[in-house]
LUMDO-24750 format. One line per 2 residues: number of its first residue (from 1); their letters; for each residue x negated, y, z of C-alpha. Coordinates in nm, 2 decimals. Each point is the difference from the previous one (the first is absolute). Layout:
BEGIN
NUM> a> X/Y/Z | ...
***
This chain:
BEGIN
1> xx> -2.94/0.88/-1.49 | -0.10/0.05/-0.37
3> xx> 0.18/-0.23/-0.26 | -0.37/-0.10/-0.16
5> xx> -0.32/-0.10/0.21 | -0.28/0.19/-0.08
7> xx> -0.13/-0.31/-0.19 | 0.30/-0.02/-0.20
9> xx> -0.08/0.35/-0.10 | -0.34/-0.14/-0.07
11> xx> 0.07/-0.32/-0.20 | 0.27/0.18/-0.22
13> xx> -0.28/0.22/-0.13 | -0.23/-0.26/-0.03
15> xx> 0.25/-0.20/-0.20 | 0.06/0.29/-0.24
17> xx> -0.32/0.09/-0.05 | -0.11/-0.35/-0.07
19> xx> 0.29/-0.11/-0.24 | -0.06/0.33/-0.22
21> xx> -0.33/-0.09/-0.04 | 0.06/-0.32/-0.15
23> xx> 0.22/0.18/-0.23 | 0.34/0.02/0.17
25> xx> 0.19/0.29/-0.13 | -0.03/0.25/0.28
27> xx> 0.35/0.07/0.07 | 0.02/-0.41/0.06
29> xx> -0.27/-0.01/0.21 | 0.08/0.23/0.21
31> xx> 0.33/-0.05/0.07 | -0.17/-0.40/0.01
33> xx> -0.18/0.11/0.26 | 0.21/0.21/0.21
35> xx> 0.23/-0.29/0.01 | -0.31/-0.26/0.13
37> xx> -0.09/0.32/0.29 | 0.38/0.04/0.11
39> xx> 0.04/-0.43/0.07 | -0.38/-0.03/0.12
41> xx> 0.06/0.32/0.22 | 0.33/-0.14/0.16
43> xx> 0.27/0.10/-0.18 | 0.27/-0.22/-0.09
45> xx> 0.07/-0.01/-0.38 | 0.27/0.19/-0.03
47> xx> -0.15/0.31/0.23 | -0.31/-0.06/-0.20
49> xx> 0.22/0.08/-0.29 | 0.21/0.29/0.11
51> xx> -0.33/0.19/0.10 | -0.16/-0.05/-0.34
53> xx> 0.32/0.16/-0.13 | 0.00/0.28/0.23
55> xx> -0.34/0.08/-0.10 | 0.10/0.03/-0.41
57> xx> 0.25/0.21/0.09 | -0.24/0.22/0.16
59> xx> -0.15/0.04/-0.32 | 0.31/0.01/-0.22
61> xx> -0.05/0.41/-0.07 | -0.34/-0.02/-0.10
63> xx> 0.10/-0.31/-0.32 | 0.29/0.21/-0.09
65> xx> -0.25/0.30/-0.04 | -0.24/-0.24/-0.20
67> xx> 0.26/-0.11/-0.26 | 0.14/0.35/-0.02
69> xx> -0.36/0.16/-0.11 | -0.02/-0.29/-0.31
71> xx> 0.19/0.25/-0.18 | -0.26/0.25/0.06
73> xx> -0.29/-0.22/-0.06 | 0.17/-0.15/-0.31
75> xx> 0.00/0.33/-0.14 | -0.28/0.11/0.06
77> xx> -0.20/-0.31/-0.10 | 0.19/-0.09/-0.31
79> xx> 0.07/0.36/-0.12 | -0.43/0.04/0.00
81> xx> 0.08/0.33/0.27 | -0.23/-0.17/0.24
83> xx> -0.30/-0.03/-0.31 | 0.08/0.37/-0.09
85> xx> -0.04/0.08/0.30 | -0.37/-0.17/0.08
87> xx> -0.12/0.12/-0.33 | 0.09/0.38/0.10
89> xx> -0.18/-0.10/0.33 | -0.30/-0.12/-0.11
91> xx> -0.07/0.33/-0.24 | 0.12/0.24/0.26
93> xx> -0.17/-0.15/0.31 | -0.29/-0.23/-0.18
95> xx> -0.15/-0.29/0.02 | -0.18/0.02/0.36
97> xx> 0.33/0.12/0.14 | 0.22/-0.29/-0.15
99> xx> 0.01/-0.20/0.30 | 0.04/0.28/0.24
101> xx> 0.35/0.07/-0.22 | 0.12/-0.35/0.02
103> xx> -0.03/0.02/0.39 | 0.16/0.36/0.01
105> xx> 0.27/-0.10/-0.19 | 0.07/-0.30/0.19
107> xx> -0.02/0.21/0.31 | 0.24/0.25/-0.15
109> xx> 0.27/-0.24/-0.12 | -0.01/-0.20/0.33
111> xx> 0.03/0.32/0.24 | 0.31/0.13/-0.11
113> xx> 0.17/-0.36/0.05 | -0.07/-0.27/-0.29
115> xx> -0.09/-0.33/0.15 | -0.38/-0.05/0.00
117> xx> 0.07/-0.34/-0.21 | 0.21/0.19/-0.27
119> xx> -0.25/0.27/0.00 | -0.28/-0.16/-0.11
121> xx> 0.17/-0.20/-0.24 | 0.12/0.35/-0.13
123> xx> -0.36/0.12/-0.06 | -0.12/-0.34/-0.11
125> xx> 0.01/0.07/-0.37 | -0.17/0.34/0.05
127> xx> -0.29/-0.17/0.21 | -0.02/-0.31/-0.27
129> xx> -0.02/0.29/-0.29 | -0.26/0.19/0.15
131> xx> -0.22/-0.27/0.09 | -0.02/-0.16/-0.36
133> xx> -0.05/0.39/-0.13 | -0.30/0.07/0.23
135> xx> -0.08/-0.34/0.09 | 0.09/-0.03/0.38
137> xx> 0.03/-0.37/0.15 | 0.34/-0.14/0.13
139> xx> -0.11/0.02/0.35 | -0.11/0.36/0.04
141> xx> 0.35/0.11/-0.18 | 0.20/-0.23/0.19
143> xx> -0.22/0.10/0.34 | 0.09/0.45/-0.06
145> xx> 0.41/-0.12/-0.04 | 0.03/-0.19/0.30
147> xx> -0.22/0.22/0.22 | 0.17/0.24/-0.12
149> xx> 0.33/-0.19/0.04 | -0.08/-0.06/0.36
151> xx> -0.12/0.37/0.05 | 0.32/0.12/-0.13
153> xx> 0.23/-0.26/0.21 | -0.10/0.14/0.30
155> xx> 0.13/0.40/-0.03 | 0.31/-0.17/-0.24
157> xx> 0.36/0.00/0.12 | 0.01/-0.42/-0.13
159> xx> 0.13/-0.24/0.22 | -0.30/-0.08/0.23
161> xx> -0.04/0.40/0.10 | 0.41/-0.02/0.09
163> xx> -0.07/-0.27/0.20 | -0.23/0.14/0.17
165> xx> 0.21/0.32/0.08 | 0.31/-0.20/0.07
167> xx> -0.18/-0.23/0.27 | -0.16/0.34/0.20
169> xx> 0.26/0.22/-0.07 | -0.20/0.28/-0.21
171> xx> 0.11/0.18/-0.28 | -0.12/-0.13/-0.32
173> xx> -0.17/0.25/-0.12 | -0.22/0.02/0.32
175> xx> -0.11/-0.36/-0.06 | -0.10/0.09/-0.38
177> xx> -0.20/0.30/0.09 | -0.18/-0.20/0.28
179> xx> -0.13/-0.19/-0.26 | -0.17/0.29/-0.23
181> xx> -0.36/0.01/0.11 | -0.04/-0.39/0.02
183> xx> 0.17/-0.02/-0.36 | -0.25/0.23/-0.17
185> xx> -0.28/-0.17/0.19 | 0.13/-0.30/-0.14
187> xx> 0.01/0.14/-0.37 | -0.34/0.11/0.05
189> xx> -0.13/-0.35/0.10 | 0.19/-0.16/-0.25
191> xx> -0.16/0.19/-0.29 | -0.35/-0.08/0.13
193> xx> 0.03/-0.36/0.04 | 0.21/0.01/-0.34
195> xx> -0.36/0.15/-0.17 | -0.17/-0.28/0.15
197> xx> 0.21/-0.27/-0.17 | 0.01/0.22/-0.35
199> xx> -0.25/-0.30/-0.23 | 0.11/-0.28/0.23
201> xx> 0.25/-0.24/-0.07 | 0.19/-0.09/-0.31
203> xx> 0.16/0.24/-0.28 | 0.29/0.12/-0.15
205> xx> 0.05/-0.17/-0.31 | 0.13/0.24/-0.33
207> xx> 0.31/-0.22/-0.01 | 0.05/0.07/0.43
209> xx> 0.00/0.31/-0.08 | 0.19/0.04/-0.32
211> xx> 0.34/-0.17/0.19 | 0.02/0.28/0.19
213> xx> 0.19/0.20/-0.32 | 0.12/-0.04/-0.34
215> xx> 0.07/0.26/-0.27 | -0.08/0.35/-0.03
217> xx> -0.11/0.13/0.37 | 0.20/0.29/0.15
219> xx> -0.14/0.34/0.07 | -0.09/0.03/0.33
221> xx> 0.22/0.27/0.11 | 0.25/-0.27/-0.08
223> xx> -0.18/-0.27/0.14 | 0.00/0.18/0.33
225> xx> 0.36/0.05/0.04 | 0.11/-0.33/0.11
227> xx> -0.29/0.03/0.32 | 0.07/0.34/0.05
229> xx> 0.35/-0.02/0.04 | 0.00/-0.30/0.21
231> xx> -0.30/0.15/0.22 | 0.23/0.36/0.03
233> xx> 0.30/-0.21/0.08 | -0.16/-0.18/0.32
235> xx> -0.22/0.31/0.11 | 0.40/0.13/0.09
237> xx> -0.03/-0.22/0.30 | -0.31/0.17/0.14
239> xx> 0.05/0.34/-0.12 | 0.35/0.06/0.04
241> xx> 0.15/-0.27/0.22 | 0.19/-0.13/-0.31
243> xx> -0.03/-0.35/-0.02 | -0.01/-0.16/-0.36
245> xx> -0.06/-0.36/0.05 | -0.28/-0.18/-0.22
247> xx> 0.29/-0.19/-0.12 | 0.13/0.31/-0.17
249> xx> -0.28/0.18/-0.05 | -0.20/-0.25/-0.21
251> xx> 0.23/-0.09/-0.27 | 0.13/0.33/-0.02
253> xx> -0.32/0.12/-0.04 | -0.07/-0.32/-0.26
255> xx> 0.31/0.13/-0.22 | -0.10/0.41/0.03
257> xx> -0.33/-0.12/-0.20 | 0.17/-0.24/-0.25
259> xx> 0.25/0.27/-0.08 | -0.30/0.28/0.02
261> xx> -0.19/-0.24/-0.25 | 0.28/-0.08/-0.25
263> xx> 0.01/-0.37/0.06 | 0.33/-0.02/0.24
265> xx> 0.12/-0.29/-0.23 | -0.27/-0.18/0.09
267> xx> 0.04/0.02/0.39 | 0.16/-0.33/0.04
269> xx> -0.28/-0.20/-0.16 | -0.23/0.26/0.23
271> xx> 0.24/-0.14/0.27 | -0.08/-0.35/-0.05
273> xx> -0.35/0.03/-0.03 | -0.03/0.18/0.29
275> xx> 0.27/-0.21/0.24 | -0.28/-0.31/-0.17
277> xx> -0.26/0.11/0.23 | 0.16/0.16/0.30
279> xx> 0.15/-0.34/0.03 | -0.26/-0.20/0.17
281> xx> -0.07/0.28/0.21 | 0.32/-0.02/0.13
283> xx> 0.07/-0.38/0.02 | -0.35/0.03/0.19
285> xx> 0.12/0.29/0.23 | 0.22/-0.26/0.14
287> xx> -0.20/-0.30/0.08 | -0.20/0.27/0.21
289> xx> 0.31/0.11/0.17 | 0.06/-0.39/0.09
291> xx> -0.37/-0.06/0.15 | 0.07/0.37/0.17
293> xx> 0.30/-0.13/0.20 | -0.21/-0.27/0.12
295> xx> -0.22/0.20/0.12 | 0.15/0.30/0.16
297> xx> 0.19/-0.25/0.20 | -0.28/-0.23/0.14
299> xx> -0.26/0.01/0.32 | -0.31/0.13/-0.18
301> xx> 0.07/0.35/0.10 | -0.02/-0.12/0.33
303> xx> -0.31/-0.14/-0.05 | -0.17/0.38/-0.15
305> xx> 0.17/0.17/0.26 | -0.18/-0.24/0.24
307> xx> -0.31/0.03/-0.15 | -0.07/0.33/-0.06
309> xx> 0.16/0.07/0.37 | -0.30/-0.23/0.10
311> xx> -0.28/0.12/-0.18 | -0.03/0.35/0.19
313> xx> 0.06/0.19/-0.37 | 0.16/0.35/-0.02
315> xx> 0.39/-0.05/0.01 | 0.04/0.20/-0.34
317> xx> -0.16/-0.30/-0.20 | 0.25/-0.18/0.04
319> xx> 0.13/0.18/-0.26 | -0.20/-0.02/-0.27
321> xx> -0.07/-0.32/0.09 | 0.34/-0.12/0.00
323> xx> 0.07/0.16/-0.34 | -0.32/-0.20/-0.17
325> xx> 0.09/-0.36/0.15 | 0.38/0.05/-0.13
327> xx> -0.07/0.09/-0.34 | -0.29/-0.31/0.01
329> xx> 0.36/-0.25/0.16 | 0.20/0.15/-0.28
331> xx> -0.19/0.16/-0.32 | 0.22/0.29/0.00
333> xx> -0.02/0.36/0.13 | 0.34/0.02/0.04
335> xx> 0.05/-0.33/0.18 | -0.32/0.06/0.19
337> xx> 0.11/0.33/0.13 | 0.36/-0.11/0.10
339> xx> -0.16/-0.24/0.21 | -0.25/0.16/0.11
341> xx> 0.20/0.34/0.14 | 0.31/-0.25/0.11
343> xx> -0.18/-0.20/0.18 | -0.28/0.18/0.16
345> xx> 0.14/0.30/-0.03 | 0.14/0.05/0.41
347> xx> -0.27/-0.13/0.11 | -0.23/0.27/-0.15
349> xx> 0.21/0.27/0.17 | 0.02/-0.15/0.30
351> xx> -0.41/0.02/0.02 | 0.00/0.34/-0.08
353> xx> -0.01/0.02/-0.39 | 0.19/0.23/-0.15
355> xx> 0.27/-0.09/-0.28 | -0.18/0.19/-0.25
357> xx> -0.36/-0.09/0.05 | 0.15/-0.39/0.04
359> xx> 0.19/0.04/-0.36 | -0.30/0.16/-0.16
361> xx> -0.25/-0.25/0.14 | 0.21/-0.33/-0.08
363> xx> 0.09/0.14/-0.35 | -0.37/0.01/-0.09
365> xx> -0.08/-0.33/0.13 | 0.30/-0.15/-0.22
367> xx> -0.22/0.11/-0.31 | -0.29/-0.19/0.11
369> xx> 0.11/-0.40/-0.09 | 0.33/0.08/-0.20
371> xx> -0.20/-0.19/-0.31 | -0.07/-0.31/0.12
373> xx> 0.10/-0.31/-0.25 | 0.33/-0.08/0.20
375> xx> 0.14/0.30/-0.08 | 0.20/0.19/-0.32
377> xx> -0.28/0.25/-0.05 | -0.27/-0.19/-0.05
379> xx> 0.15/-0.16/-0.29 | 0.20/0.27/-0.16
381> xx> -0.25/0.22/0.01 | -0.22/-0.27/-0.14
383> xx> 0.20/-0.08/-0.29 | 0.06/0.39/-0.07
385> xx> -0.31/0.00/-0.21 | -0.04/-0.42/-0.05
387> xx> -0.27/-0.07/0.29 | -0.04/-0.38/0.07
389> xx> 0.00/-0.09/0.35 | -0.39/-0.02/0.07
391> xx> -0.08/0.33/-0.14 | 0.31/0.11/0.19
393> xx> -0.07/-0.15/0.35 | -0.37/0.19/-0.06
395> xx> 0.14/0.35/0.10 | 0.11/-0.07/0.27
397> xx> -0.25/0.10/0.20 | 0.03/0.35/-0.15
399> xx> 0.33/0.02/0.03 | -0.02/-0.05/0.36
401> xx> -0.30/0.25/0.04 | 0.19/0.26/-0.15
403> xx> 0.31/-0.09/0.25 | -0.23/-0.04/0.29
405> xx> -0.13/0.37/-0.05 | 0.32/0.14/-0.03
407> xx> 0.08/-0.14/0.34 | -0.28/0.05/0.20
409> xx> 0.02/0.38/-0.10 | 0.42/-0.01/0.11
411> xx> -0.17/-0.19/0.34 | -0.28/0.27/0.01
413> xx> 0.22/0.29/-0.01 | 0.35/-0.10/0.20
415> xx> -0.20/-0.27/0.25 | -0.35/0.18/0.04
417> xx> 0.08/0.34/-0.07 | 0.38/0.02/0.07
419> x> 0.05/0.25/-0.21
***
């Protein structure tokens, strides 16, 4: 028997999403919440308890990566790399391929392993500097960095991707290349709907957009060396099975540019800047491990398996399916895919799936709803280039399109086609 009813699974996300929309700080609510789903579901307190802190364990790697890339972000925010570097983009690449940059980049810094949060916090002050110089809206900038985040997160070796190998037993680098074809689809969409949203919504103000440096800007072969080096560092993993952890590789590659840019004695206030915003990611991280626990360990799989067993549907969405409805329960592609593959992962062998098409296919679907208000994403992503909530809570519909493509290509070529 599962520790949670499915309606404890139900009411804790109900209660999150409910308390941080009256304002509750995230983290709060949801680890408010998952403690109202683990006592309504039929846990006693203190199991309700000991699975909340089971799930923010789960997530312990992916907060200690956050902090760790504040020294990269400090730098290249406060050392006015990241402005150097939009400026160069906008006179190499112009102004009708601005956003089309912003979502490459994103991609790029995601798919060789920076979390999709710290990614597009990363390119932030690029996107808020070339939308005041050639006068793009906060939504269509902040629309290409997380499509492209999301295209990126599924062919990355982050967290949720070695989940998803772990649970089927695949090599890594199988999972990550499963996910090319749906990732550039995604980048595509993303800068499509981006155009749409390019004169709606709010701007960047000169002073947004003047925070992002101070001083005399670097050139931007030194601009580029903090990114580059950090980017070189984790494509070891993939390219030759040496694994540099983002935890290494970030603030290594943070200190290559401060040193490259003659501005080393300056690293710990870059340091400090940058651990400023990674913070609330990370504090965030960890209510959405909490909520996860719930959860992964209550009868609302039960309930899908049941369902979709019912319905007549080809076995294979069960994947896909899965993957969407867990990153909905826990905001989070990395907590959406651990459950996801965990949980329904036997089952999807045992009706014929195979481990590859079922990692690919529930990996996709975790990009679909891993925005929604109860989750870190959302919000730091949000505040990355100062969004209020509204204006915020309006892309998500985009978002989700863009996620929602990706995946039914993944479902169109491993459960149609099986290639």
């Amino acid at each position: 028997m599962p520790a949670v009813s499915a309606l404890g699974a139900i009411v804790a996300l109900i209660v999150a999403i409910f308390l941080i929309l009256r304002k509750v700080p995230p983290a709060y609510g949801m680890i408010a919440g998952a403690l109202a789903g683990g006592l309504v579901g039929g846990a006693d307190l203190a199991a309700t308890v000991k699975l909340m802190i089971e799930g923010a364990q789960g997530i312990t790697t992916a907060v200690m990566r956050i902090l760790a890339a504040g020294v990269l972000a400090g730098v290249l925010i406060e050392s006015g790399a990241a402005t150097s570097i939009a400026e160069t983009i906008v006179k190499k690449l112009g102004e009708s391929r601005a956003l089309l940059a912003l979502a490459a980049a994103t991609m790029i810094l995601t798919a060789v392993g920076v979390f999709v949060d710290v990614a597009v916090i990363t390119v932030s002050p690029i996107a808020l500097a070339l939308a005041l110089r050639v006068d793009l809206s906060k939504p269509a900038v902040l629309l290409a960095m997380i499509g492209g985040g999301k295209a990126g997160n599924i062919i990355s070796p982050n967290p949720n991707a070695i989940a998803a190998s772990d649970a089927f037993q695949l090599p890594l680098t199988s999972v990550m290349a499963a996910g090319i074809v749906p990732a550039l689809v995604g980048l595509v969409c993303t800068y499509f709907l981006a155009k749409r949203l390019m004169k709606k919504g709010s701007r960047v103000s000169g002073d947004e957009a003047a925070a992002a440096h101070v001083g005399k800007l670097p050139s931007f072969a030194a601009a580029m060396v903090a990114p580059l080096v950090a980017i070189l560092l984790l494509a070891l993993r993939p390219l030759a099975n040496i694994a540099v952890d983002p935890l290494i590789a970030l603030p290594v590659g943070g200190l290559a540019g401060a040193l490259l840019m003659g501005r080393i004695r300056m690293i710990n206030t870059y340091a400090v800047s940058g651990l400023g915003k990674m913070a609330p990611v990370a504090v965030m991280l960890l209510g959405t491990g909490a909520l996860a626990g719930i959860i992964a360990n209550s009868g609302l799989k039960n309930v899908l398996i049941d369902g979709l067993a019912s319905s007549g549907l080809p076995s294979y969405l069960l994947a896909p399916v899965s993957g969407i409805l867990m990153s909905l329960a826990t905001a989070s592609t990395t907590a959406g895919t651990v459950v996801a593959s965990n949980v329904f992962g036997s089952t999807l062998v045992e009706l014929g799936v195979t481990g590859i098409a079922a990692a690919a296919m529930i990996h996709a679907g975790a990009t679909v709803a891993d925005h929604m208000p109860h989750g870190s994403f959302f919000h730091a992503t949000g505040g990355s280039v100062n969004m209020d909530i509204n204006e915020r809570l309006k892309l998500i519909p985009y978002e989700s399109a863009i996620g929602l493509m990706m995946t039914v290509i993944s479902t169109l070529i491993f459960g149609v086609f099986k290639f």
